[in-house]
gemmi code that builds the backbone of each chain (N, CA, C; Angstrom):
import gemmi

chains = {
    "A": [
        ("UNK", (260.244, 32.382, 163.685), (260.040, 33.112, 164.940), (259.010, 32.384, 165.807)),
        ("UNK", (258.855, 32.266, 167.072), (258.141, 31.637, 168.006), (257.125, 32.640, 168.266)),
        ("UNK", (255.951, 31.968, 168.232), (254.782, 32.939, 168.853), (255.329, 33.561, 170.391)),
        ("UNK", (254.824, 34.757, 170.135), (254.851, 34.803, 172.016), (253.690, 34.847, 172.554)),
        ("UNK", (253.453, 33.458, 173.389), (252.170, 32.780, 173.591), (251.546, 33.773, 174.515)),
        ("UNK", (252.312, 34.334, 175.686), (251.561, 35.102, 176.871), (250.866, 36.200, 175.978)),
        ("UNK", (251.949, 37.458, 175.064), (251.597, 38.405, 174.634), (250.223, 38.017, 173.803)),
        ("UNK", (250.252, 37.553, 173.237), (248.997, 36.856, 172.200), (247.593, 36.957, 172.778)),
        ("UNK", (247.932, 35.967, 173.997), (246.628, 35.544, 174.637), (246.352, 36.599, 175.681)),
        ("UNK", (247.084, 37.781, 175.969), (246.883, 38.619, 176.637), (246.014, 39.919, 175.620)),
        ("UNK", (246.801, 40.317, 174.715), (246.054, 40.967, 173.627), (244.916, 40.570, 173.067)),
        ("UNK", (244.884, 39.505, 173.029), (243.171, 39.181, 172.375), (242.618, 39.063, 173.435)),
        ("UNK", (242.458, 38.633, 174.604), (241.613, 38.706, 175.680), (241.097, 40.159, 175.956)),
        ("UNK", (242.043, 40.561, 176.146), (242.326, 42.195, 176.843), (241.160, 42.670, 175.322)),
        ("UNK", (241.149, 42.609, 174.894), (240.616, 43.108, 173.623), (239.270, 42.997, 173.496)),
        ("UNK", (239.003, 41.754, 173.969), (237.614, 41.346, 174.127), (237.129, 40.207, 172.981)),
        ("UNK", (238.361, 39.713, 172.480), (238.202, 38.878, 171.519), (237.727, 37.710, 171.764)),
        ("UNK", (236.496, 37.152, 170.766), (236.028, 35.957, 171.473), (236.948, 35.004, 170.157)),
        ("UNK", (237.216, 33.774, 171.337), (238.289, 33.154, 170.483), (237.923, 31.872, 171.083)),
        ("UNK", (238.907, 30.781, 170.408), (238.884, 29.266, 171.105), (240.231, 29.139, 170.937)),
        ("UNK", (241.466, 28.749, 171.779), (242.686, 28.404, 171.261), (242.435, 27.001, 170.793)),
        ("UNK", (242.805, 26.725, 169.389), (243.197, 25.373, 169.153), (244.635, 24.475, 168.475)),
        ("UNK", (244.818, 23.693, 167.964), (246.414, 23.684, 167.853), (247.137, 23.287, 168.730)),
        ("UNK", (248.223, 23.429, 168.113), (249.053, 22.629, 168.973), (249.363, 23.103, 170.526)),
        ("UNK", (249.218, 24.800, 170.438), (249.300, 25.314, 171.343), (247.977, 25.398, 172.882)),
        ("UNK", (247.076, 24.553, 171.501), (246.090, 24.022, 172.979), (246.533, 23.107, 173.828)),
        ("UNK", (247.182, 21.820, 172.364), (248.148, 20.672, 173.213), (248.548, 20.819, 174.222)),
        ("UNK", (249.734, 21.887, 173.598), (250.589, 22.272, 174.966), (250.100, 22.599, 176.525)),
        ("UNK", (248.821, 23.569, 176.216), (248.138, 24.048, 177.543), (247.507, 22.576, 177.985)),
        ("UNK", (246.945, 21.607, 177.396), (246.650, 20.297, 177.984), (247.691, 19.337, 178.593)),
        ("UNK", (248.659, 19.800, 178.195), (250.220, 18.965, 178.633), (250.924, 18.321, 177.597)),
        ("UNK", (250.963, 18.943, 176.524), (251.704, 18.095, 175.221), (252.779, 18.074, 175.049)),
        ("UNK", (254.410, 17.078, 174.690), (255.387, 17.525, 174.784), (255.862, 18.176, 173.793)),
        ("UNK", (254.615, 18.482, 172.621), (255.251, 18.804, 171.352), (255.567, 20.366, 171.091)),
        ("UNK", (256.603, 20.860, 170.691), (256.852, 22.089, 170.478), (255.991, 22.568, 168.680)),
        ("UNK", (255.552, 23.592, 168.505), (254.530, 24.376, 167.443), (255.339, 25.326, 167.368)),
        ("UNK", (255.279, 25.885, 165.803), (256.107, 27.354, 165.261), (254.667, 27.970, 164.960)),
        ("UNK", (253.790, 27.826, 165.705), (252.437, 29.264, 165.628), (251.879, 28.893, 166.291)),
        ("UNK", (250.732, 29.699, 166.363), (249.183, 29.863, 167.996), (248.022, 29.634, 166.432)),
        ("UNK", (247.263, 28.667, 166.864), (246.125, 28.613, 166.087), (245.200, 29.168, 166.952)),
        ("UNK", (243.865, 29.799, 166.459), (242.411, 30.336, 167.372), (241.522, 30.333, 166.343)),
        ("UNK", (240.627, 30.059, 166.550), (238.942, 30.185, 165.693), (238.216, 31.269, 166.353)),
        ("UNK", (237.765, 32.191, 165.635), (237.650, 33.809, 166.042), (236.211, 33.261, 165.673)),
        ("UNK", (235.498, 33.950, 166.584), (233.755, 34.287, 165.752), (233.543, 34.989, 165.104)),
        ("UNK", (233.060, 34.383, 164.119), (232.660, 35.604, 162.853), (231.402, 36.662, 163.130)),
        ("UNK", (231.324, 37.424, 163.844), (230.431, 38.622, 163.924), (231.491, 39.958, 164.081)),
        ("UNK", (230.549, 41.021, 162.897), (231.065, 42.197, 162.864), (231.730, 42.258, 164.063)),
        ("UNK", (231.177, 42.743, 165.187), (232.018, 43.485, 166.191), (233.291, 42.639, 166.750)),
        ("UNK", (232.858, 41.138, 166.526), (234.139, 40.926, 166.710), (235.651, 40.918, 165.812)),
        ("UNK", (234.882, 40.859, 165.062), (235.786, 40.961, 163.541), (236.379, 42.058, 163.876)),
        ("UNK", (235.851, 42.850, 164.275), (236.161, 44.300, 164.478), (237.597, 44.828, 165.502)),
        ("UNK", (237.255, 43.529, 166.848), (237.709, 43.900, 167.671), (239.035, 43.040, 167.173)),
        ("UNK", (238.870, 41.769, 166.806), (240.024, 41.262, 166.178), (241.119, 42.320, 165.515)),
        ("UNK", (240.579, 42.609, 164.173), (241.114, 43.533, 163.231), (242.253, 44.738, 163.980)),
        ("UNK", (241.825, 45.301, 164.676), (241.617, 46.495, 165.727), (243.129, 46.203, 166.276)),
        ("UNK", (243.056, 44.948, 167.240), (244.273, 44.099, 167.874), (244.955, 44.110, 167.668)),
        ("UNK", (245.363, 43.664, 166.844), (245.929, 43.046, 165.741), (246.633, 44.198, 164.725)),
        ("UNK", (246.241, 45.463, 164.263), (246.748, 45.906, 163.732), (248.205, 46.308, 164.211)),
        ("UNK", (248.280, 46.910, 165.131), (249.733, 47.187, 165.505), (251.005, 46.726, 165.600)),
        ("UNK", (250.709, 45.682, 165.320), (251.481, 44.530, 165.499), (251.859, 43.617, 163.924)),
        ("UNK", (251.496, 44.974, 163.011), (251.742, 44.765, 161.333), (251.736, 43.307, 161.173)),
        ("UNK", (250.263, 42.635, 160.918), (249.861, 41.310, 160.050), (250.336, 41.376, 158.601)),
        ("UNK", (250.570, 40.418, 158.442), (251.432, 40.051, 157.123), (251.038, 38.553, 156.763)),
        ("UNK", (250.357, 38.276, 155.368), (250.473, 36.803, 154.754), (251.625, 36.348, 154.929)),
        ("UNK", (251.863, 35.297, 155.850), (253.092, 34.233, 155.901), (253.276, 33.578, 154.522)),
        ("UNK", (254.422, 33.911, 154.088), (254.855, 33.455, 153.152), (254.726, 34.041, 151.608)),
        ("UNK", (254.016, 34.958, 151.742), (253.453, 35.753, 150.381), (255.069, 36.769, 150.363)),
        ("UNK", (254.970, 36.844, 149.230), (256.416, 38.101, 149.023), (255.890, 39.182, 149.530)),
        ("UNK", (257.423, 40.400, 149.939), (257.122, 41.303, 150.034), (256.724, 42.249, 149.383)),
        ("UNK", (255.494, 43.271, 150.084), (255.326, 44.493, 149.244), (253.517, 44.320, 148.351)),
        ("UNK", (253.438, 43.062, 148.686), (251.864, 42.826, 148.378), (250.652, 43.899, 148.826)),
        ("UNK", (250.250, 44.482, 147.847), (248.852, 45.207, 148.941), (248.110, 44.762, 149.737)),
        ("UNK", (248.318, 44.444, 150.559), (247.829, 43.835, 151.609), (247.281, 44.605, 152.706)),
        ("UNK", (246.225, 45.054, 153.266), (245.432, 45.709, 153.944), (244.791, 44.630, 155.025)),
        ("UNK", (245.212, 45.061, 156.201), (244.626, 44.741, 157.336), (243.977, 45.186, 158.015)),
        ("UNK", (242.357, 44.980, 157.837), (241.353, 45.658, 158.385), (240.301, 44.605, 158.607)),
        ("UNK", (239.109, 45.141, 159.069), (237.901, 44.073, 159.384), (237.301, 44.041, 158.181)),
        ("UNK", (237.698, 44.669, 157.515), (237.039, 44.382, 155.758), (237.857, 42.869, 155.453)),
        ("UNK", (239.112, 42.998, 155.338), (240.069, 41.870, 155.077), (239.455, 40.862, 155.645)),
        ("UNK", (239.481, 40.669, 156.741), (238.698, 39.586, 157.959), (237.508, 39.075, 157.041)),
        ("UNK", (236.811, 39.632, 156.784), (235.224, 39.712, 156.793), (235.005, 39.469, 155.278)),
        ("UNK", (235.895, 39.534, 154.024), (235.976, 39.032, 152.744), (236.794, 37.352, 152.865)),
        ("UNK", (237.836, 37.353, 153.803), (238.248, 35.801, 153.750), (238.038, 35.128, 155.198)),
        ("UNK", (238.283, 33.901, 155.249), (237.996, 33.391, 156.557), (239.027, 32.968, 157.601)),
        ("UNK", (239.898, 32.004, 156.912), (240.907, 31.699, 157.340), (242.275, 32.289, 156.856)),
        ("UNK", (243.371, 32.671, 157.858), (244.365, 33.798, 157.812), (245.504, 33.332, 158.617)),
        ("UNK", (246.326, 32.537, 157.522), (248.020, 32.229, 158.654), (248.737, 33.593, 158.060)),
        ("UNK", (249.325, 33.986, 159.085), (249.612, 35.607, 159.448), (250.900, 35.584, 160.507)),
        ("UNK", (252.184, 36.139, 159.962), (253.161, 36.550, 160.302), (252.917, 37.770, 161.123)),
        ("UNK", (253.449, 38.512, 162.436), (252.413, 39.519, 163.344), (254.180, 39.500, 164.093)),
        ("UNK", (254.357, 40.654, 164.504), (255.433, 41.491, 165.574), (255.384, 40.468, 166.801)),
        ("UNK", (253.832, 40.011, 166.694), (254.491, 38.774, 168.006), (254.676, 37.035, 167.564)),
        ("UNK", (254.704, 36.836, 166.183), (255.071, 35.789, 165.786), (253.879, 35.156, 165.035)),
        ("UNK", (253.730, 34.157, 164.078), (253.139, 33.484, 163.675), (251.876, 33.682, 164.216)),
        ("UNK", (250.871, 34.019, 163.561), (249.217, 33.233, 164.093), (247.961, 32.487, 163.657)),
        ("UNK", (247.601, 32.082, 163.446), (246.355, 31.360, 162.040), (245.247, 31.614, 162.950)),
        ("UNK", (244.609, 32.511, 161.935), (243.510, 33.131, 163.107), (242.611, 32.365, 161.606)),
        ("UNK", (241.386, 31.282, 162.370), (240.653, 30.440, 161.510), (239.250, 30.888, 162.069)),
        ("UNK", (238.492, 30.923, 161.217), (237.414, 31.465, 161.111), (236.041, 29.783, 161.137)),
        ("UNK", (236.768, 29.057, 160.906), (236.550, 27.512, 160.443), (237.116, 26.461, 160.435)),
        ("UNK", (236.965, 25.561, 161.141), (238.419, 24.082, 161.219), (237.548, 22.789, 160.908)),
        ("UNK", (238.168, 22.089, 159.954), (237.911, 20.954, 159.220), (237.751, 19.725, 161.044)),
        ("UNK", (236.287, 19.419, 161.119), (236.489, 18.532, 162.240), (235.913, 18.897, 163.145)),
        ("UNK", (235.734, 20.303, 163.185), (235.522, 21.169, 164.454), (234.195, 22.097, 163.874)),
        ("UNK", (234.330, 22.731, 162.870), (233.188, 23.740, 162.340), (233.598, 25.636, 162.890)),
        ("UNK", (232.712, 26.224, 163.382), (232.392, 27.450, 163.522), (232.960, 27.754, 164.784)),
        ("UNK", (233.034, 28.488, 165.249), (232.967, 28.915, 166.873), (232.322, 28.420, 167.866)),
        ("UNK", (231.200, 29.189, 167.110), (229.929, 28.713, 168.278), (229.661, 26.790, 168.010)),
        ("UNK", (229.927, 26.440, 167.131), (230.297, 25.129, 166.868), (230.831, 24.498, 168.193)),
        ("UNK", (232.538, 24.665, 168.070), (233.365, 24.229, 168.961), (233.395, 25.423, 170.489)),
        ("UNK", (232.551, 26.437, 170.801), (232.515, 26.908, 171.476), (231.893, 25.717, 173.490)),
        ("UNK", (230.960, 24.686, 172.636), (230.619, 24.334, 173.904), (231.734, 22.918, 174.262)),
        ("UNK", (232.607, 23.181, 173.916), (233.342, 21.900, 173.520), (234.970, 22.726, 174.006)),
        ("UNK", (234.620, 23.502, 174.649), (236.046, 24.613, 174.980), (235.859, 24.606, 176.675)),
        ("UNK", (237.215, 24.779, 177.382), (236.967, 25.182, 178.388), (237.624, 26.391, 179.177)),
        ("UNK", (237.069, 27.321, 179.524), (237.665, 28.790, 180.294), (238.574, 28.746, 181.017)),
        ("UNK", (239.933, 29.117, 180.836), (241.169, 29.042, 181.708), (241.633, 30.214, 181.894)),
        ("UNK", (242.031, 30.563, 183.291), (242.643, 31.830, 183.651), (244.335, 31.186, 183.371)),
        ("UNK", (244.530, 31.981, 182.449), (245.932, 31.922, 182.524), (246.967, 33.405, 181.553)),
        ("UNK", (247.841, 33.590, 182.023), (248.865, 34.946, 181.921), (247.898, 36.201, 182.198)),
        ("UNK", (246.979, 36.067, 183.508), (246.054, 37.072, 184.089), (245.032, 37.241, 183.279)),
        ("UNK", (244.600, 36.571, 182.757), (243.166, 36.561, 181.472), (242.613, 35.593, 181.508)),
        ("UNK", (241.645, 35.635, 180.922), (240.581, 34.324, 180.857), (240.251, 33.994, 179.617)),
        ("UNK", (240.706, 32.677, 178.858), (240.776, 32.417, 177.393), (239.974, 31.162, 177.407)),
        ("UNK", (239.203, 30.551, 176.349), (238.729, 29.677, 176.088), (239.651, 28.545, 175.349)),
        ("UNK", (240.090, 27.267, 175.639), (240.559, 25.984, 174.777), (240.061, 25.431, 174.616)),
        ("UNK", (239.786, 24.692, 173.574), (239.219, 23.760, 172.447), (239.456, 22.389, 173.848)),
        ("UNK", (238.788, 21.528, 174.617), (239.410, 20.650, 175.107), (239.448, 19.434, 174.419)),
        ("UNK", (240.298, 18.452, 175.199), (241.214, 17.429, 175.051), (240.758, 15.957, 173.725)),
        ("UNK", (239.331, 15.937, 174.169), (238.740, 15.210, 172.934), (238.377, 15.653, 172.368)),
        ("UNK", (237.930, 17.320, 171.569), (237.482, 17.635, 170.961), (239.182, 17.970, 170.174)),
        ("UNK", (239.755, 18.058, 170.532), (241.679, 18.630, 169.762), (241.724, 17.276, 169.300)),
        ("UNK", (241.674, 16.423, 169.379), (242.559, 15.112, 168.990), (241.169, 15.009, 168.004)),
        ("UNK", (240.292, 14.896, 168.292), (238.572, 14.855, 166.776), (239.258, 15.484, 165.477)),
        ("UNK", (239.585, 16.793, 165.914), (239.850, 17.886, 165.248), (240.969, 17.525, 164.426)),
        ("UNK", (241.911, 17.027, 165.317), (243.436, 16.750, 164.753), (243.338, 15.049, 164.200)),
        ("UNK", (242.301, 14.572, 164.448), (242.138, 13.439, 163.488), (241.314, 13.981, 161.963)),
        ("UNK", (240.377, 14.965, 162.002), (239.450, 14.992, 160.960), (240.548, 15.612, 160.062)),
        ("UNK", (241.466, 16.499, 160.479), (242.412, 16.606, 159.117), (243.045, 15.631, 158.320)),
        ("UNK", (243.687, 15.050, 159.067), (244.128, 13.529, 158.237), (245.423, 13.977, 157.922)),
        ("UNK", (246.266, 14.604, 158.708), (247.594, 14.959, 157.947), (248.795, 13.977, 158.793)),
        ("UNK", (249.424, 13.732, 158.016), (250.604, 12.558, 157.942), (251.473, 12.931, 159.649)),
        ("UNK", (251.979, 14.485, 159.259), (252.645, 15.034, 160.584), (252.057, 15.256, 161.611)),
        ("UNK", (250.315, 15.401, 161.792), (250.045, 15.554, 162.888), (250.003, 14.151, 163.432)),
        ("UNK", (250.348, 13.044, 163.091), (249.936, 11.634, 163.511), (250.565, 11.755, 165.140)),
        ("UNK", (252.142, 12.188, 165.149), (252.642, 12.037, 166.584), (251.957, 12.146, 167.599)),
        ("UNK", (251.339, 14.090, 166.944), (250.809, 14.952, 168.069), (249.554, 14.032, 168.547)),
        ("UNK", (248.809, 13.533, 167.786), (247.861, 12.795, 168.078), (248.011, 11.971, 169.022)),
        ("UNK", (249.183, 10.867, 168.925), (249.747, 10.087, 169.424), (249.832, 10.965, 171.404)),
        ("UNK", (250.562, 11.971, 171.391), (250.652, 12.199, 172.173), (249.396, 12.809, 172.960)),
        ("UNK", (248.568, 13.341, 172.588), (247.416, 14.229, 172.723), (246.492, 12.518, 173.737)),
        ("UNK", (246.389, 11.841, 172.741), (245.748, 10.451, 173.075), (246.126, 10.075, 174.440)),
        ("UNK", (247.584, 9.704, 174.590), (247.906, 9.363, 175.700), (248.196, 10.583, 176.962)),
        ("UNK", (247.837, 11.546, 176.670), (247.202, 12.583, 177.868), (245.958, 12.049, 178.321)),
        ("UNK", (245.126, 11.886, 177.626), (243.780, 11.719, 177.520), (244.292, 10.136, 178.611)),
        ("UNK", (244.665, 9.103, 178.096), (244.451, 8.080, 178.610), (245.416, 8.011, 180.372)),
        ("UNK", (245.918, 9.416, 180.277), (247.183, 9.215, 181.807), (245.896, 10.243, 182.983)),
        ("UNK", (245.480, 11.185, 181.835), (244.738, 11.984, 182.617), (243.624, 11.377, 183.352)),
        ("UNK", (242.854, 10.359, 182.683), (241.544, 9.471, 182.854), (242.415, 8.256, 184.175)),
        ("UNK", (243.403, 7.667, 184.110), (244.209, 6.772, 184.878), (244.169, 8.216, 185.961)),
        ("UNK", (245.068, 8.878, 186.141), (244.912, 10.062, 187.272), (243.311, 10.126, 187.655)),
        ("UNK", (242.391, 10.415, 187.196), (241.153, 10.715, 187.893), (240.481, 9.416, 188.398)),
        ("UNK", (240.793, 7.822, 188.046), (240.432, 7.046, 188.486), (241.111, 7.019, 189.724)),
        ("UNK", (242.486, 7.252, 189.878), (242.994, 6.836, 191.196), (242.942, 7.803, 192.122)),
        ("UNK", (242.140, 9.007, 191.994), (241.863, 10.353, 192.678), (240.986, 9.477, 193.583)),
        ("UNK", (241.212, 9.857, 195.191), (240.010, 9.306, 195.816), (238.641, 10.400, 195.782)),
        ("UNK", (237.740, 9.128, 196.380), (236.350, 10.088, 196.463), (236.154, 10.992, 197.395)),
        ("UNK", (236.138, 12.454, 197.011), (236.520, 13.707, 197.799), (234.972, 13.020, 199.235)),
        ("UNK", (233.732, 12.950, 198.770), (232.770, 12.470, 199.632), (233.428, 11.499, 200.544)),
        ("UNK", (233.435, 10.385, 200.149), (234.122, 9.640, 201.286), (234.789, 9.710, 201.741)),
        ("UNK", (236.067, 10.714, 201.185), (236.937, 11.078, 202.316), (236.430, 11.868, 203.584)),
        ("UNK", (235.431, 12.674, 203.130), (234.986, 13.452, 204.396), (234.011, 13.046, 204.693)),
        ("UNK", (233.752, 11.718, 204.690), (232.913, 10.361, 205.604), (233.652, 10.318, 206.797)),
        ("UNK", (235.253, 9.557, 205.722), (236.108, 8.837, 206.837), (236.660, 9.604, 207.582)),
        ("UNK", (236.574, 11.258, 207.737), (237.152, 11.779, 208.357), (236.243, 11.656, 209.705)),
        ("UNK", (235.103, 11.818, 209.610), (233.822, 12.041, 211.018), (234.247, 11.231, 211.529)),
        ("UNK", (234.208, 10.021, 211.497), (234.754, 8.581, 212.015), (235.421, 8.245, 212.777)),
    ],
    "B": [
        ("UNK", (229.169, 20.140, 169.639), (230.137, 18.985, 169.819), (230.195, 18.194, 170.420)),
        ("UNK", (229.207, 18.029, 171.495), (229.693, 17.180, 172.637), (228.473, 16.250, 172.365)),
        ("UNK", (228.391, 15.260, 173.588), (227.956, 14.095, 173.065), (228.378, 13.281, 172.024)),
        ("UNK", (229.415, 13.543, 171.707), (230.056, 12.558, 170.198), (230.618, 11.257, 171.044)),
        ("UNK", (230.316, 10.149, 169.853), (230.723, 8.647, 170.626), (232.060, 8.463, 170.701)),
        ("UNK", (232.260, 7.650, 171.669), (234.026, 7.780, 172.262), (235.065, 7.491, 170.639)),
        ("UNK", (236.236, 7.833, 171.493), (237.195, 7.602, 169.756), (237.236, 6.173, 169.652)),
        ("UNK", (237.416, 5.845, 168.593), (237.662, 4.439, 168.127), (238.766, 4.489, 168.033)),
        ("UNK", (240.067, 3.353, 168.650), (241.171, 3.429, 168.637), (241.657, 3.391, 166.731)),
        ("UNK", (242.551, 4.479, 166.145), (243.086, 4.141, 164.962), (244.380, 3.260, 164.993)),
        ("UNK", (244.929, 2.351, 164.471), (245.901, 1.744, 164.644), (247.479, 2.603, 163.925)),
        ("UNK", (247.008, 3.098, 163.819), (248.189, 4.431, 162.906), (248.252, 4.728, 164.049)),
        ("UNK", (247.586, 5.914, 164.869), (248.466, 5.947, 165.639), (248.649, 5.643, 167.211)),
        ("UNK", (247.912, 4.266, 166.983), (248.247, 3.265, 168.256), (249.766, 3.212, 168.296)),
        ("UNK", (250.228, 2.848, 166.807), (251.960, 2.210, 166.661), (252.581, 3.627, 167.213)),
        ("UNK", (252.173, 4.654, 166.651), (253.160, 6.031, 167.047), (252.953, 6.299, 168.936)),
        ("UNK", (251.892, 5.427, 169.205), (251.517, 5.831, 170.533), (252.470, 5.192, 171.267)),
        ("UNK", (253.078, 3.936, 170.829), (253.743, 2.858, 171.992), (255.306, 3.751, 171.763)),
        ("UNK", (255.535, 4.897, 170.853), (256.798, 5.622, 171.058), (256.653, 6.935, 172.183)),
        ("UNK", (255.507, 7.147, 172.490), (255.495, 8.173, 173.159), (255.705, 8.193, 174.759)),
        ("UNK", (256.827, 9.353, 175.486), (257.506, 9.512, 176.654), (256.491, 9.999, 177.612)),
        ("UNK", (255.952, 9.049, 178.286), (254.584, 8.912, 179.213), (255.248, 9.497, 180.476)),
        ("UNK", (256.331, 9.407, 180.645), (257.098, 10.206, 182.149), (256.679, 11.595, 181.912)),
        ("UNK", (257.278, 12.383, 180.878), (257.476, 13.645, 180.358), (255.556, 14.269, 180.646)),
        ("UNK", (254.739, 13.421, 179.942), (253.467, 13.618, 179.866), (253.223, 13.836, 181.119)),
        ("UNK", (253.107, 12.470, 182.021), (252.513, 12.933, 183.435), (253.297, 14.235, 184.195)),
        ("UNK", (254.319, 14.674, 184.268), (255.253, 15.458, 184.677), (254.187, 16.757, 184.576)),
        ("UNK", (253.908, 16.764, 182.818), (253.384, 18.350, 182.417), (252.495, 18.093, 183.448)),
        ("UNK", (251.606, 17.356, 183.470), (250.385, 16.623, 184.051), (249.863, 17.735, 185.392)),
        ("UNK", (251.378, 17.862, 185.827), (251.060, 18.135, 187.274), (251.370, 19.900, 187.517)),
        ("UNK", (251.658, 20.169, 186.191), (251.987, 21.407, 186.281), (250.474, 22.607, 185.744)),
        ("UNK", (250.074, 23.461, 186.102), (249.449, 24.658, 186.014), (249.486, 24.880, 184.292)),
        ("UNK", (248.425, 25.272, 184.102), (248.443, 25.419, 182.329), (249.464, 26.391, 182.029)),
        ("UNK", (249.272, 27.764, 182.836), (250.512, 28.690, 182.545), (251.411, 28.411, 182.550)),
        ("UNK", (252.096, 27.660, 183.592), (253.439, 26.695, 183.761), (253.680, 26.183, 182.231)),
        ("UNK", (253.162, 25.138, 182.099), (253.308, 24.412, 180.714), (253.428, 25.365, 179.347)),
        ("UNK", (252.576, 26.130, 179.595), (252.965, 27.666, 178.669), (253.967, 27.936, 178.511)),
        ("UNK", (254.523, 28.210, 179.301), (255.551, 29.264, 179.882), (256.704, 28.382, 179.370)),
        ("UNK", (256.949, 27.111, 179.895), (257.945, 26.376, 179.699), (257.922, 26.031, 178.545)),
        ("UNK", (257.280, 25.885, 177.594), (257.471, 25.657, 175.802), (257.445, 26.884, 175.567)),
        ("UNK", (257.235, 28.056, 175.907), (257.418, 28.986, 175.208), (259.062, 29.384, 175.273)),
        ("UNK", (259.888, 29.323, 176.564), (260.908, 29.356, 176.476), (262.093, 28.774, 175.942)),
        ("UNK", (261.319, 27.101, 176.051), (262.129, 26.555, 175.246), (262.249, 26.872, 173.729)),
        ("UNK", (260.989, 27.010, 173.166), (260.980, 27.190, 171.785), (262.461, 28.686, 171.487)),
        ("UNK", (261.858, 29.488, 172.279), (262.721, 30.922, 172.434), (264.418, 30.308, 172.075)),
        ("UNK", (264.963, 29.580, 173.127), (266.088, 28.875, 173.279), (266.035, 28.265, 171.825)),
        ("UNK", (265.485, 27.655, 171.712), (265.706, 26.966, 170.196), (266.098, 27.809, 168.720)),
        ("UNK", (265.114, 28.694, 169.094), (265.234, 30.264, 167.623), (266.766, 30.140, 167.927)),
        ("UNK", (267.370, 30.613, 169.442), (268.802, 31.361, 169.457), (269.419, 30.420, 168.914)),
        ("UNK", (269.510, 28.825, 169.297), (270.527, 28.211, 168.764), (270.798, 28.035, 167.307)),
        ("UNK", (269.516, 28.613, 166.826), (269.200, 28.094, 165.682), (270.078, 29.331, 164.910)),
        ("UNK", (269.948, 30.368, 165.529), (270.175, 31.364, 164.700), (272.018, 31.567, 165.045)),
        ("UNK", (272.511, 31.152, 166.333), (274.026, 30.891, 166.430), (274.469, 30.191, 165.593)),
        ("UNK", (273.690, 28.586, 165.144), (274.127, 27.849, 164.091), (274.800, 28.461, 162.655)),
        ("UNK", (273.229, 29.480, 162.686), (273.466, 30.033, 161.157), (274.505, 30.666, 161.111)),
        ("UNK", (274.575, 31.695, 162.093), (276.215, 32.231, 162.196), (277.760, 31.804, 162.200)),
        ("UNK", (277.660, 30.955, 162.747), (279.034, 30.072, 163.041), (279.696, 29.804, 161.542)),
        ("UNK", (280.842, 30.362, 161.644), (281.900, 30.474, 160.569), (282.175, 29.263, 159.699)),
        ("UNK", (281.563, 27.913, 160.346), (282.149, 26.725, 160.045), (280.800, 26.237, 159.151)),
        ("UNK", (279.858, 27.571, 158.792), (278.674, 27.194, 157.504), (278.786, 27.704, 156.379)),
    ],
}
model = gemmi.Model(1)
for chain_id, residues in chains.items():
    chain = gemmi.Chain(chain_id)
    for i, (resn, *xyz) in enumerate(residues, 1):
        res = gemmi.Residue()
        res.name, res.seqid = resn, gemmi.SeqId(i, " ")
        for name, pos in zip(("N", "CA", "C"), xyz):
            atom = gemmi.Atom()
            atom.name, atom.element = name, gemmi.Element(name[0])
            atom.pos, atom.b_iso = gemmi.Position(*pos), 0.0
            res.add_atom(atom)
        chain.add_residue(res)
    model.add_chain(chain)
structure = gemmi.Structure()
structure.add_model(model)
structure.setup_entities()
């Protein structure tokens, strides 16, 4: 099943969830051509947010991806707050809500290393462009090599785009003139 | 995080880099983050269906 990216990032915002999107689905919001079967986020670990997470999230019956059915499985801010990291099957698709990322660290870690985007009428935080490809190098996994690949050469088209951006100042030099 | 020293090119995936569709890239480039959202999210959507017509089709 495909995340549904708007609903997601609308519910945890709306919620008050402090989050970082990271993943592939940050890619994507940076311009990646690669398609992802889930939404990764690094949640801050404090009670209330745990809380507000938990809260979210319930209605939308969380489920261990991949665990059989019928497991006792309880979804609450207790759950949250005994483990850290959580790939989770959810009514709106796939989510890995990480508490911690190999590369990246904590929240408040990768929090100054994120940048605030209004987007599907909310305001969400992403992991940006060199800090995703750090991240997606410190894992070391075989399949993310492409994304990398591609992530990189954003980075290097985006940097070519801002060199050939003229200088907003001198343009409104040469305009007096 | 920040302040970290620039990446050091890896040659792994320098080689995967000289495969990658730099048109497609700048394209997203120019589009609105929601845009780019929006448009992988649908596609992916499109993809589940075909995926799941596949499974159906009499000829599996």
């Amino acid at each position: 099943m495909t995340p549904d990216i708007p609903a997601i990032l609308k519910l945890l915002a709306s919620a008050g969830v402090e989050f970082v999107l990271v993943g592939g689905v940050a890619g994507i919001a940076h311009g990646s051509s690669l398609s992802t079967r889930d939404i990764d986020v690094v949640y801050r670990r404090t009670p209330d947010n745990i809380r507000r997470l938990a809260e979210a999230l319930k209605p939308y019956h969380p489920y261990l991806r991949g665990a059989p059915a019928g497991l006792p499985f309880q979804w609450d801010a207790t759950t949250v707050e005994r483990g850290l990291n959580f790939t989770l099957d959810t009514d709106l698709g796939p989510i890995d809500l990480l508490g911690e990322i190999l590369g990246g660290g904590l929240y408040e870690d990768i929090r100054p290393s994120s940048d605030l985007s209004q987007t599907f009428g909310v305001t969400c935080r992403v992991l940006d462009l060199p800090t995703l490809i750090r991240v997606k190098r410190a894992a070391g996994r075989p399949k993310d090599f492409e994304g990398i690949a591609i992530l990189e050469a954003l980075l290097e088209e985006r940097q070519a785009t801002e060199l050939k951006r003229p200088d907003p100042v001198r343009s409104d030099d040469d305009s007096t003139t | 995080m920040k302040n970290l020293p620039p990446l050091v090119p890896d040659p792994v995936i320098e080689a995967y880099k000289k495969d990658v569709d730099r048109t497609l890239l700048r394209e997203n480039l120019k589009l609105p983050m929601e845009e780019r959202l929006t448009r992988m999210y649908k596609f992916m959507r499109e993809m589940d269906s075909f995926r799941g017509s596949a499974r159906r089709s009499p000829g599996r």
